[in-house]
C-alpha positions, 0 to 999 in steps of 0.5 A: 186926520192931516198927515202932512205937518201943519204949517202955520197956513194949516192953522191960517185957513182953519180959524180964519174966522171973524170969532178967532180974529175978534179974541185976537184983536182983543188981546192985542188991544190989552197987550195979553198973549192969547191961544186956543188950546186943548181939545179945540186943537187936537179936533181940528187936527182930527177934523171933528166937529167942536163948538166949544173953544178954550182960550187961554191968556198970559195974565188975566183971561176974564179981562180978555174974555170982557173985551171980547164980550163988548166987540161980540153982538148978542153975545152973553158973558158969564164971569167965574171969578172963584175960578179965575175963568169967563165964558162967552156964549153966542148963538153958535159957539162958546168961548171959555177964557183963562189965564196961564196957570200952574197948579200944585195938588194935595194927595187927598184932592183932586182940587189944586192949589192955583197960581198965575204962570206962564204959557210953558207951565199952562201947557205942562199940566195938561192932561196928555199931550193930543191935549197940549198943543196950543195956537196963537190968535194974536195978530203978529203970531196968528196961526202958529202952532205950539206943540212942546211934548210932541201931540203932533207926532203922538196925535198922528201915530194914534198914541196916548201919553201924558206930557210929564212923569204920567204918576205925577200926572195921575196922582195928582188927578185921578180922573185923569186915569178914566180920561185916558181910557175915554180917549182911547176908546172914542179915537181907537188910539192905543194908551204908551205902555208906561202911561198904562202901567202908570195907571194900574200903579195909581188906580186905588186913587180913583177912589177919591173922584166923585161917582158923578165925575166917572159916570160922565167919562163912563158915559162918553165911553159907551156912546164910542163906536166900540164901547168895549174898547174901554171897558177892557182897558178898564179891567185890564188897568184894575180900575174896573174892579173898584168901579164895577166889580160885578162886570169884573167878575165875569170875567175868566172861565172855570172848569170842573171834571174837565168843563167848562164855561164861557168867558162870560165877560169877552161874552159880554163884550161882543154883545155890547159892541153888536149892541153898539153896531146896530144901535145909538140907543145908549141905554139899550148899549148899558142893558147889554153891558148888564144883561149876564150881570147875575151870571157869576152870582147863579153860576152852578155845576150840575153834574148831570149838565154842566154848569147853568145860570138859572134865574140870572137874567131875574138876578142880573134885574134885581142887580141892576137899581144897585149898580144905578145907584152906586155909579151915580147913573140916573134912577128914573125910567132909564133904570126902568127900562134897563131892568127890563131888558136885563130881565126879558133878554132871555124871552126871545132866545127861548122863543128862538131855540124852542118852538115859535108859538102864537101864545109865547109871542103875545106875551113877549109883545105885551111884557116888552110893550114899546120896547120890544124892538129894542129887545129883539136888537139885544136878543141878535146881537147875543148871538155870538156863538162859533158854531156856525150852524147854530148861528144860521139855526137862530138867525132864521128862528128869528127872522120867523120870530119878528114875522110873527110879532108882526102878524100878531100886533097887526091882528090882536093889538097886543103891545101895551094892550089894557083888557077891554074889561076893566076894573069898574066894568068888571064891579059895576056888572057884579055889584062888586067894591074893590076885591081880590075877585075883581084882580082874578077876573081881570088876569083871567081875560088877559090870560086868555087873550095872551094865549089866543083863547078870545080875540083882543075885543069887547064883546069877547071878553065880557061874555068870558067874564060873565061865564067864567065869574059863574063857573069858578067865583059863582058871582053873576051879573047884578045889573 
């Protein structure tokens, strides 16, 4: 970001453009007062990219926006009348209009009742005041700033706060609580302590945003650099406890006869943030957030050992189409794939604590199939223990561990391998219908090719189908 103030030449070189110079000349030509306004402003001050760009008119934005669309070549108007808004899409950008507005709500909506107003009260309802500044494109004012509540100052101290009393803010718009969070998590900013504590006061009212709504800001937020960032803020606000409560309970430690166990959700934490460092993949960033989800569920005290966690990745698995569901996140081979990872991130630690066999590393390779690199990110970046010398013990058990996966794949085609004995083979040379013996036939040659009995070809496995249908079925080829 700038640190020096802005000035109107700050402003003059960065929408001296054709596009912010045609909606200009539009206006004026309508005699309407027109600003660009909201993320578009605080994006330029932080010098990130943005393609969509809020304008907003004193009197009727569609009317501009119509202007605007006739000077425009190959340009695409589409008119929101319900709404009061018009959008103008070219190639490059898209351009949505507005009238200043001023907004009153209903304690049960989120749906305010709108009227026409000014500048000053279009700016007052806005969300937080990094999002309340506003820009002039008109001609005799073009590139002037207007900052009524001090985004400037917030913006370049990396400070969150609402413009107006932020209760009213919140109450009016829950989804405003999950935005704050959001924010802070993207820019790394941190939420003023009256606007948070304004937050745990309101967070009941989140119950009345749509799922749909909070999953697009859950989502922005674990695509963040940091994603555990909010979700932190998340539980410290007590909204995390009423989005998801599972992840909620993981936090916190209990002792019994003086032991303990791990904070499993700082635990989590760090997976995810490791998860985040070395990887994009938003949906491997959530099998982190998930992959200890059944460890408050299997949590026990066994006094011979301590507390275990038996079974939880299986638990965390069956945990997860749940929280898919609930949270409005989409049920189709994301879900898929986080049950998997969810299930098998314990395969690869296994394989790193204990002995690194041939026959462990085949199974891994077929169970994960294309995903198994993906697994292996998860299973680095769970490592987070203090000990230093464990550390180094798992890091070089690992290494030995993608060494092998190379060696077996390049050797026995393992990942997403199908038996070379199929099904119909299999009943053809046994004058066999569809049969249990036919699915024992197939899982016995996967078995051994897994553990490194017969080697992943044809011949192999139809000689141990023929031996091993006489020895154990006492069926014998027909043909």
């Amino acid at each position: 970001m700038e640190t020096a103030q802005p000035d109107k030449d700050f402003f003059l070189s960065r929408i001296d453009t054709p596009t912010f110079h045609l909606v200009g000349e539009a206006a004026d030509a309508l005699g309407r007062e027109c600003y660009v306004v909201g993320g578009y402003v605080r994006d330029l001050l932080l010098g990130r990219p943005s393609k969509d760009i809020d304008f907003v008119t004193v009197g009727s934005g569609i009317e501009v926006a119509k202007a605007v669309a006739r000077k425009m070549k190959g340009s695409h108007l589409a008119v929101f009348k319900n709404f009061g808004t018009a959008q103008v899409k070219n190639r490059h950008t898209e351009l949505e209009f507005v009238g200043a507005r001023k907004e009153s709500y209903h304690r049960e909506s989120r749906n305010p009742i709108v009227e026409d107003g000014t500048l000053t009260d279009d700016i007052s309802r806005r969300d937080f005041t990094i999002n309340a500044m506003a820009v002039c494109v008109n001609a005799d004012r073009f590139g002037e700033l207007i900052d009524m509540f001090g985004g400037l100052e917030d913006l370049r101290n990396r400070k969150i706060r609402t413009p107006l009393d932020p209760d009213i803010t919140f109450s009016d718009d829950p989804l405003r609580m999950m935005r704050a969070i959001r924010f802070a998590t993207q820019l790394d900013f941190e939420i003023m302590p009256e606007t948070f504590e304004a937050i745990r006061r309101n967070a009941q009212r989140i119950k009345i945003i749509s799922r749909e709504r909070i999953a697009d800001e859950l989502m922005k937020m674990m695509r963040s650099p940091r994603p555990s960032l909010g979700w932190t803020l998340l539980l410290r606000s007590g909204l995390l406890q009423l989005i998801l409560p599972e992840l909620a309970a993981m936090k916190g430690v209990e002792t019994v006869k003086g032991i303990g166990h791990k904070d499993n959700f700082l635990h989590t934490m760090a997976v995810l943030d490791n998860v985040a460092e070395a990887s994009r993949n938003v949906w491997l960033r959530w099998s982190a957030l998930l992959h200890d989800i059944g460890k408050p569920v299997s949590k026990r005290f066994d006094p011979a050992v301590g507390w275990t966690f038996y079974g939880h990745n299986v638990v965390g698995a069956r945990m997860v189409s749940r929280i898919f569901r609930r949270l409005k996140l989409p049920c189709n081979e994301h879900m898929k794939y986080v049950e998997k990872m969810v299930e098998l991130h314990m395969r690869p630690i296994a394989l790193v604590e204990d002995e690194v066999t041939d026959s462990a590393v085949r199974r891994m390779l077929f169970d994960a199939g294309d995903d198994v690199d993906d697994l292996m990110i998860l299973c680095s970046a769970d490592i987070t223990s203090k000990n230093q010398m464990k550390v180094e013990r798992f890091r070089a058990n690992y290494e030995l561990v993608k060494q092998k996966m190379v060696e077996l794949e390049e050797r026995d085609r393992i990942r997403n391998f199908q038996p070379p004995v199929d099904g119909r083979e299999i009943m053809a040379t046994f004058g066999l219908g569809e049969c249990r013996e036919v699915g024992i036939i197939k899982e016995h040659i996967k078995n051994a090719i897994l553990d490194g009995v017969i080697p992943n070809d044809h011949e192999a496995a139809r000689n141990l189908m023929i031996a091993f249908a006489a020895s154990t079925l006492n069926l014998h080829p027909t043909e």
